[in-house]
N, C-alpha and C positions, 0 to 999 in steps of 0.2 A: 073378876075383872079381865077385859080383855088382854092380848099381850101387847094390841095397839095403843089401848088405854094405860097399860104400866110404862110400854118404854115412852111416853107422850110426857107421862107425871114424871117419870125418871129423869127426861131433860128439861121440865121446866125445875125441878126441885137442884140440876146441877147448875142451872144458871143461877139460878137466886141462890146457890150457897158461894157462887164466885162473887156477886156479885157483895153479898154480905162477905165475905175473906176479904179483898180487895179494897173496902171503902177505906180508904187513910190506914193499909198495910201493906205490906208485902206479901207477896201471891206464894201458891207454895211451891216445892222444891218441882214438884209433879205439871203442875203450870207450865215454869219455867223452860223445863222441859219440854213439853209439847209446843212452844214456841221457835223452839230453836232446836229443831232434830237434827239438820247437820252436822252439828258440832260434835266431836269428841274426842277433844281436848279435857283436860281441867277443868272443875266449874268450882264456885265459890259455897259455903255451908247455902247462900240463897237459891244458887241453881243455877245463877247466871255462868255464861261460858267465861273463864277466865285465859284469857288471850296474853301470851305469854309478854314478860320483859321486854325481852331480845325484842322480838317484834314492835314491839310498841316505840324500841328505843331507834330503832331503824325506819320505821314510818314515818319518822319527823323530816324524813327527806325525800318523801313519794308526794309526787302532786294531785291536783284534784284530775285532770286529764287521767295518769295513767290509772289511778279510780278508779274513775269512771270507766274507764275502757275494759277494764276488766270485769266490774260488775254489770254491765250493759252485757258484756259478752255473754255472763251465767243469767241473765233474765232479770236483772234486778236495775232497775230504770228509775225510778225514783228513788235516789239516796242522793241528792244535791242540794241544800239550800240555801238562797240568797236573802240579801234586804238587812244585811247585820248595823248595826252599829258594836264600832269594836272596839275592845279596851284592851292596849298596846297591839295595834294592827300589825308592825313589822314583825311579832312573835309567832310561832303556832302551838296552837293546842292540840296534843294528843292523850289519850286514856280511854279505858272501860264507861260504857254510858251506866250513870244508875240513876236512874228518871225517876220523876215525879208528876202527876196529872192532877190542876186543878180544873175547878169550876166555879162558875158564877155562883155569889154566894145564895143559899136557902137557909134560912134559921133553924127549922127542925134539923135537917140532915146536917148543920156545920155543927147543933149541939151532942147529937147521936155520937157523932164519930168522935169528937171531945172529948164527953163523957168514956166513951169505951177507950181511948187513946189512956185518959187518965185511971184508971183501973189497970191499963196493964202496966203501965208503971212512966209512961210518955210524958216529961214534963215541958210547960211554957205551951207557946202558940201552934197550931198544926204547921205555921210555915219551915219551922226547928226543925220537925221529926225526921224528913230525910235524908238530914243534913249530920244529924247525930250518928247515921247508920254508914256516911262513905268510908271509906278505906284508903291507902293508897294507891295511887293511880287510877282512881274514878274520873271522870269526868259529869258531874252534876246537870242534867239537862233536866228543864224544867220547863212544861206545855202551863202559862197562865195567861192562855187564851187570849194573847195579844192584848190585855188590859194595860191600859197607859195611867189614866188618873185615877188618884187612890186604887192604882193596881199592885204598885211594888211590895213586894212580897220578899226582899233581897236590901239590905240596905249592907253599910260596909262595915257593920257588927258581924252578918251572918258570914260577910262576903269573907271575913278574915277567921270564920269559924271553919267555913269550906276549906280553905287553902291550907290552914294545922291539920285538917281532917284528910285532904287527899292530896294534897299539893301543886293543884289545877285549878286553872278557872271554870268557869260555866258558860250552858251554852241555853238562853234560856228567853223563852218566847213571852216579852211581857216587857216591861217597864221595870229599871231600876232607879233606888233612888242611894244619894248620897255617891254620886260620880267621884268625886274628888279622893273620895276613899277607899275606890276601888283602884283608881290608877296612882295613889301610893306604894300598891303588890303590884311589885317591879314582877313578879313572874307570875301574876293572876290574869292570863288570856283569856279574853270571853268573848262572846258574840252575843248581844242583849237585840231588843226588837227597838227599845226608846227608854230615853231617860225622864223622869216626873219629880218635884220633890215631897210627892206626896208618899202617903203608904197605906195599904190596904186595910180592909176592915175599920175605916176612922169612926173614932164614937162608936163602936160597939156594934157598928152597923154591919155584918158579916156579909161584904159582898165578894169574898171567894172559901171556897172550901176545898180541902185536899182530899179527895177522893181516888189513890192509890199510887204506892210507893214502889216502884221497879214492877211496875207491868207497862206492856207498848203503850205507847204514846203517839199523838200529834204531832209532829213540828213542822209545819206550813206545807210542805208537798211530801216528805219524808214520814215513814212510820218509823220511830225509834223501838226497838227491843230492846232492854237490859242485857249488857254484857257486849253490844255494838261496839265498834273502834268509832270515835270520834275524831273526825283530822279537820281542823280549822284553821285556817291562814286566805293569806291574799283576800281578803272581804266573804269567803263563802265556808261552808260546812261542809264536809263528806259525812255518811255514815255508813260507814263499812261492817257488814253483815260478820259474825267473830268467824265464821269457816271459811271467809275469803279472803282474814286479814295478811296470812302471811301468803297466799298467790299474791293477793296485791304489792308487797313488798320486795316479793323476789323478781316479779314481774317489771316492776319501777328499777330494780338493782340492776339489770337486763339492759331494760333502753337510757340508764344510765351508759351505763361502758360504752353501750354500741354509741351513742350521743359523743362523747369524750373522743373514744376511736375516730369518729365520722369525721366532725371538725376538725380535727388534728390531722391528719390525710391531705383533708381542705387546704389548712394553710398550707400543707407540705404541697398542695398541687401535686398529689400522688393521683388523684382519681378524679373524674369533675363531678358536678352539681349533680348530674343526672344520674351517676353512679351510685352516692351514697343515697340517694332520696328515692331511690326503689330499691326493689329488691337484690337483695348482693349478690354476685357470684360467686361461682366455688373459691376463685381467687382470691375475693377481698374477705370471704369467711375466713380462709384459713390465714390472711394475715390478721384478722382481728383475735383467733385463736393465740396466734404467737406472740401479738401483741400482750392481750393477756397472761401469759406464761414469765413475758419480760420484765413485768411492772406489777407482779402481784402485791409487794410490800407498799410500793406506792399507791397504789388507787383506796378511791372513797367509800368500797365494798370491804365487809369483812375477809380476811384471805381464806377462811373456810370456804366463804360461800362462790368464790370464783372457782376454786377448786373442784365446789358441787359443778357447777356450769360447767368445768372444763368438760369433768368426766360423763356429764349428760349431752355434749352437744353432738352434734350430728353432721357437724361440716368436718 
């Protein structure tokens, strides 16, 4: 056999063993990996990056702007998306994505995966299964293809099985049903596509199937990876790639101060309009230095992390 012909069968034989690992499981630790080479950090026994506490606990104050502005800046342009409907909107959700991708249903392929679901030991409906695997600080996002009637896949049994399991709401492309039940959990934040009071597969009629648990996803313009920072408030999504999570947070912690410092100037009528709204000068740097120095117990920054800033600035 040629070596053209062996490495040809070699990558048709590794798509179709991913393609067979993948259908309604988790990818493996070697996958994961290769989806997310930045990272190295921590990861989970799944392989997903695990993006620390701290961080996560400190992102609940970064906005979708300063996001964006960061992830735009390393190449990464699409992590934004709109069109939610939101359950408790004044809240945000932050945590680790551990995604699910369905599809429209096919009978052979929803019974294949069933069957082999239930041999490895997977009980109840394929909508369960990835719901039994979160952890804390997950974030549950779910691609069901935008399906409205007899699409929900989520009703407020699963919805209150999610939140004992990670302690988050979801962020999940499709129709829910059983509203009233979701916005009972006072702290189950989500961002759904539409509400149905139907639910999926009625009569036995299997029109979706779950074909892969923590591999990328869909979600409208966005690709999700497993192990993503999910930040959800103000009506929209961020997805924050996990090697960009804490730039992103110290970045937001940054134009926090200088924002605080600016304003406060403002009313003092120390500086005018045009001063703080470009770039500073050596003057106003170093009074935002000493400003900083003065007020480190008081500000809305950890006092470690003003300290890093002190001793890295440059003014």
């Amino acid at each position: 056999m040629s070596c053209f012909l062996l490495r040809s069968l070699t990558t048709v034989l590794a798509f179709f063993g991913l393609l067979q690992f993948s259908m309604g499981q988790t990818i493996s630790v070697e996958q994961m990996k290769l989806y997310t080479p930045e990272w190295k950090g921590e990861r989970f026994e799944d392989g997903r990056p695990k993006v620390a506490d701290d961080v996560l606990e400190r992102m609940k104050l970064v906005t979708h702007e300063e996001a964006w502005a960061v992830m735009k800046n390393a190449g990464f342009r699409h992590q934004y998306e709109e069109g939610w409907l939101c359950i408790h909107p004044d809240s945000t959700l932050i945590g680790r994505a551990f995604t699910a991708m369905f599809m429209p249903g096919r009978p052979d392929v929803y019974q294949a995966i069933l069957d082999k679901g239930h041999a490895e030991g997977r009980i109840r409906g394929q909508n369960a299964w990835p719901i039994d695997e979160l952890q804390p600080g997950d974030v549950y996002v779910a691609d069901q293809f935008g399906a409205h009637e007899d699409g929900p896949t989520i009703g407020d049994n699963l919805a209150n099985a999610i939140y004992a399991n990670s302690g988050n709401g979801i962020v999940y492309n499709g129709a829910i049903r059983d509203i009233e039940g979701f916005e009972e959990l006072e702290s189950f934040t989500s961002f759904v596509r539409s509400y149905h009071p139907s639910h999926h597969n009625p009569n036995h009629d299997q029109n979706t199937t779950l074909m892969g648990i923590n591999v990328p996803i869909n979600l409208g313009s966005v690709m999700v990876v497993p192990g993503d920072v999910i930040l959800g408030k103000d009506g929209g999504v961020s997805v924050i790639p996990a090697h960009l999570a804490e730039k992103v947070v110290k970045t937001s912690e940054v134009v926090r101060l200088r924002d605080m410092f600016g304003h406060l100037r403002l009313r003092e009528k120390k500086y005018t309009a045009g001063q703080i709204d470009s770039r500073w000068t050596d003057e106003i740097e170093t009074d935002f230095s000493r400003w900083l120095e003065a007020n480190l117990d008081q500000l809305p920054v950890p006092k470690e992390q003003i300290q890093e800033l002190l001793k890295e600035r440059t003014w």
